[in-house]
C-alpha positions as CSV (number, residue, x, y, z in Angstrom):
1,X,14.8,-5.2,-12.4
2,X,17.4,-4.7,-15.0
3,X,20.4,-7.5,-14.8
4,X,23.2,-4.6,-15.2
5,X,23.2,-1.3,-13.8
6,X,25.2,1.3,-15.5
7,X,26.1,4.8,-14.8
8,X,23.2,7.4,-15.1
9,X,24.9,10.0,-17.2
10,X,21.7,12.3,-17.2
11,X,19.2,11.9,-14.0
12,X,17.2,14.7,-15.1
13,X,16.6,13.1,-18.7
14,X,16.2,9.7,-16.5
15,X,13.1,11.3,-14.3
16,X,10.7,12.4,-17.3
17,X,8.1,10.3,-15.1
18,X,8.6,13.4,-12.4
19,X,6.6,16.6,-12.9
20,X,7.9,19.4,-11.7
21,X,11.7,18.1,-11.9
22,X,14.7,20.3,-11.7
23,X,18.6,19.8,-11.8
24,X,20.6,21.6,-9.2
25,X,24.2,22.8,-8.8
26,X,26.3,24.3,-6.2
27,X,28.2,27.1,-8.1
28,X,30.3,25.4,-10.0
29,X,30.2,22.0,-8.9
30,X,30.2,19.2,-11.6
31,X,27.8,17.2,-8.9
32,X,24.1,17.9,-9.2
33,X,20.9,17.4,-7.4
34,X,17.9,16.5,-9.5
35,X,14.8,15.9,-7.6
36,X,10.7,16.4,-8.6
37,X,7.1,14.8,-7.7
38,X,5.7,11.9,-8.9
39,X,2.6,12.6,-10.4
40,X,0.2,9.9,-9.3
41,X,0.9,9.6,-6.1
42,X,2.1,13.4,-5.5
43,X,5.6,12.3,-3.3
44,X,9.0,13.3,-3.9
45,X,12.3,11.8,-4.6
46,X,15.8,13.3,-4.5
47,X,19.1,12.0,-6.2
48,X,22.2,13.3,-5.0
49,X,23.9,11.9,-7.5
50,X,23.0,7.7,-8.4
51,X,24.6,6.6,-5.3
52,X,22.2,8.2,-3.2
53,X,18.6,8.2,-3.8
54,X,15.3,8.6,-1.5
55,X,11.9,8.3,-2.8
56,X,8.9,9.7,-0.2
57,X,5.3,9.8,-0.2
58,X,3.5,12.9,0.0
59,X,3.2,13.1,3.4
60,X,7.2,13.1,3.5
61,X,7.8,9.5,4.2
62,X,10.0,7.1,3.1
63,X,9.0,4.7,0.8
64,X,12.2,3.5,-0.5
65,X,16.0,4.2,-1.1
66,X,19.2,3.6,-2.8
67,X,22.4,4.5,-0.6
68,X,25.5,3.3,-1.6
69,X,25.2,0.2,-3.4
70,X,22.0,-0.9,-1.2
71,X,18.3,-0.9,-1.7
72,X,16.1,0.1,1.0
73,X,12.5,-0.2,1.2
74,X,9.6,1.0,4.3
75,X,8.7,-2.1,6.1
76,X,6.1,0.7,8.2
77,X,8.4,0.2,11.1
78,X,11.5,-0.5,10.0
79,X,13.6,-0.5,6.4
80,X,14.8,-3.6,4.6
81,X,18.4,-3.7,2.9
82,X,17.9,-6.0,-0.4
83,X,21.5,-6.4,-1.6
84,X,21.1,-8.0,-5.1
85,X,23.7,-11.3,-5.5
86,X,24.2,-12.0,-9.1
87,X,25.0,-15.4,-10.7
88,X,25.1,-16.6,-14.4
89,X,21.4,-17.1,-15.0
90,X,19.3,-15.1,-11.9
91,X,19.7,-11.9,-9.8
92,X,18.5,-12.6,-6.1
93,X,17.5,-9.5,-3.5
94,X,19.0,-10.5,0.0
95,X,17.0,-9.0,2.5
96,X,17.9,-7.7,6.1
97,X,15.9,-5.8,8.3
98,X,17.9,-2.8,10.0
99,X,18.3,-2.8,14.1
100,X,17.1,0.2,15.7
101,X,20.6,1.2,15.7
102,X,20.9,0.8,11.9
103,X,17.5,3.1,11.0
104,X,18.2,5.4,13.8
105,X,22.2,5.7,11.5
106,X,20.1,5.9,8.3
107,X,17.6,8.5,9.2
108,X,20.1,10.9,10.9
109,X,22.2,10.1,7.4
110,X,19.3,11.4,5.4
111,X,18.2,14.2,7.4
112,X,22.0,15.4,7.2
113,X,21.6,15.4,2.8
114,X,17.8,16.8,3.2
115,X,18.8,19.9,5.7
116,X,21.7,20.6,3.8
117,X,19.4,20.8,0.7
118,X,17.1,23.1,2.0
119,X,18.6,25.6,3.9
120,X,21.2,25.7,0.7
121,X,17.8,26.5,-1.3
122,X,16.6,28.9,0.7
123,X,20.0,30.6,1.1
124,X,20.3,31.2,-2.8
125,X,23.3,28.8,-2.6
126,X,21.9,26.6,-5.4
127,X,21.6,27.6,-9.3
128,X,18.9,25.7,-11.4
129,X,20.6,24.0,-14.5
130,X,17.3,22.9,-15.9
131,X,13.6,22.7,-14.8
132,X,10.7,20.9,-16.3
133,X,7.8,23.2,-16.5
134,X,10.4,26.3,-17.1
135,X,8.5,29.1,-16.1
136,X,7.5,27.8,-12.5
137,X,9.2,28.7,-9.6
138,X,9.7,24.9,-8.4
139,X,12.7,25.7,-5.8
140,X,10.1,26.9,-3.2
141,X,7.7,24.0,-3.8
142,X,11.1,21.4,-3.5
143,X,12.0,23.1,-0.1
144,X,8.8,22.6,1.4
145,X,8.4,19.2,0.3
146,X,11.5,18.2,1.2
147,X,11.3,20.0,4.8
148,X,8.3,17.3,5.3
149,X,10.9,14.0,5.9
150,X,13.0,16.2,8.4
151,X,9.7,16.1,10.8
152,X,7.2,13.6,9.6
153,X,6.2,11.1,12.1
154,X,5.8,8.4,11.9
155,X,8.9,8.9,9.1
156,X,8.5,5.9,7.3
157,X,5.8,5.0,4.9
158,X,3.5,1.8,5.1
159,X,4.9,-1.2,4.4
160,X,6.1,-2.0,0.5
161,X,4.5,-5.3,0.0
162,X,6.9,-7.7,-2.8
């Protein structure tokens, strides 16, 4: 894990790992959406921006996530919060698994960013800034995909041992 964290001025260059990948904008918008699959194991992740990341497996559940400032990770039945606490000569990952409350919060959360991402695809409101292969229609295959974590059950992923 790197010590410092710094901004990511180009997620889509960032995700060469993820094949397809595709940046997204809303008209205008400065903010984008890249997203794409992860070869090897064939799930998705979606980054709306650094602040808010999800990572799925190809069923369409959560494996892990990175929501404002916090790292999440599938504990099968719940999510862990790791909240990194820097001093001079380590980095420690403070761990807290969420209440029902808490994952019941976070799963409505990303449902809300997911069904807003979709239904903007499928409505045409979204322009592709650039896509990696370039000649594959990857918008339909990123709306299915990501329509699978708005229903999958159980939603979260088998535990992330570490």
């Amino acid at each position: 894990m790197a010590r410092q964290e710094s901004d990511r001025d180009d997620l889509f260059a960032e995700l060469a790992a993820l094949s397809p990948r595709v940046e997204l904008r809303v008209g205008d918008s400065a903010d984008a959406v890249c997203a794409g699959r992860r070869e090897s194991t064939g799930g998705w992740s979606v980054f709306f921006g650094p602040d808010r990341v999800y990572h799925f497996d190809a069923s369409g559940r959560l494996r892990r996530a990175y929501v404002e400032g916090f790292l999440y990770r599938s504990e099968g039945s719940t999510l862990s919060r790791l909240q990194r606490e820097r001093s001079a000569a380590r980095t420690t990952l403070l761990r807290q698994d969420l209440q029902p409350e808490e994952l019941q919060t976070f799963f409505t959360e990303m449902r809300f960013w997911l069904g807003n991402l979709v239904a903007q695809i499928k409505s045409g409101q979204l322009r592709v800034v650039r896509q990696t292969p370039e000649h594959e229609d990857v918008l339909s295959e990123i709306a299915t995909a990501f329509e699978r974590p708005l229903t999958a059950d159980p939603p979260l992923a088998p535990a992330i041992r570490g």
